[in-house]
N, C-alpha and C positions, 0 to 999 in steps of 0.2 A: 504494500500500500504506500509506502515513502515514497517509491519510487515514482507511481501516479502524482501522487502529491509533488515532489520536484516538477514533474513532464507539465504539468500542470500551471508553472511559475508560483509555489507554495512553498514553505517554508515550515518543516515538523516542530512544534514550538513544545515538545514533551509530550511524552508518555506514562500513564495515570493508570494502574491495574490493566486493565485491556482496553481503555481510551489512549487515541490520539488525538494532541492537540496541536494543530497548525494554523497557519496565518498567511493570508491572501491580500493581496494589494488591492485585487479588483471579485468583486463579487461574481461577474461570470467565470472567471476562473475556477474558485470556488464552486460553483452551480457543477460545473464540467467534470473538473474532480469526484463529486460527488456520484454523477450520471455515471463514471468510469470506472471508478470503485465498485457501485453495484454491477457493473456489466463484466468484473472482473471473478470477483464473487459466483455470478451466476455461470462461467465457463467455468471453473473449478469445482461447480455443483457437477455439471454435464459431467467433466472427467472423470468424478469420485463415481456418479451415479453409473455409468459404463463399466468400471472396473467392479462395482458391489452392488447391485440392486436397492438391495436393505440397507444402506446409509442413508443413517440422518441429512437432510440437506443443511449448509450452513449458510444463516443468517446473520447480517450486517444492520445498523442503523446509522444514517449520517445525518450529524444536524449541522446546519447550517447560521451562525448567529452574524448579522451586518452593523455597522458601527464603526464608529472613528477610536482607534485606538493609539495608547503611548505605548512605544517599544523602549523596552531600557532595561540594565543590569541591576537588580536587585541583589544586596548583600552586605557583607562583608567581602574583607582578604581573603577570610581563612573559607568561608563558603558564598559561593552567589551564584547567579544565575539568572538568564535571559530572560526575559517574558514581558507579555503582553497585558494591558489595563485597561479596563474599560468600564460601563455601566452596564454592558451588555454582558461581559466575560466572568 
């Protein structure tokens, strides 16, 4: 999925349990990403589902939040890290 995300002009802004969180400059980017994601999902359904009948299929949700955001380093020396702020985020 990162890689969508890159092809896409996106940026993976962290990984949270099994969320990614990324950041888009243009909201049809994002849109697109999203569209590509599931359409990536669902060939890898197809492949699993050919090789084993009985596989569970695997399900995706992607949201989409729009908004003006501040980028910047939050921390300290000893720990920090990148990310995003917003009212929406």
């Amino acid at each position: 999925m990162t890689t969508i995300v890159e092809t896409r002009r996106g940026n993976v802004n962290q990984f949270v349990g099994d969320a990614m969180f990324a950041v888009f400059s243009m909201g049809c980017d994002a849109l697109q990403c999203a569209v590509d994601m599931q359409a990536s999902v669902e060939q890898l359904n197809v492949q699993r589902l050919r090789d084993d009948a009985k596989t569970t299929p695997i399900e995706v949700g992607v949201g989409i939040h729009h908004d003006v955001v501040a980028l910047g380093i939050l921390g300290d020396e000893k720990r920090h890290t990148c990310t995003a702020i917003s009212a929406s985020v």
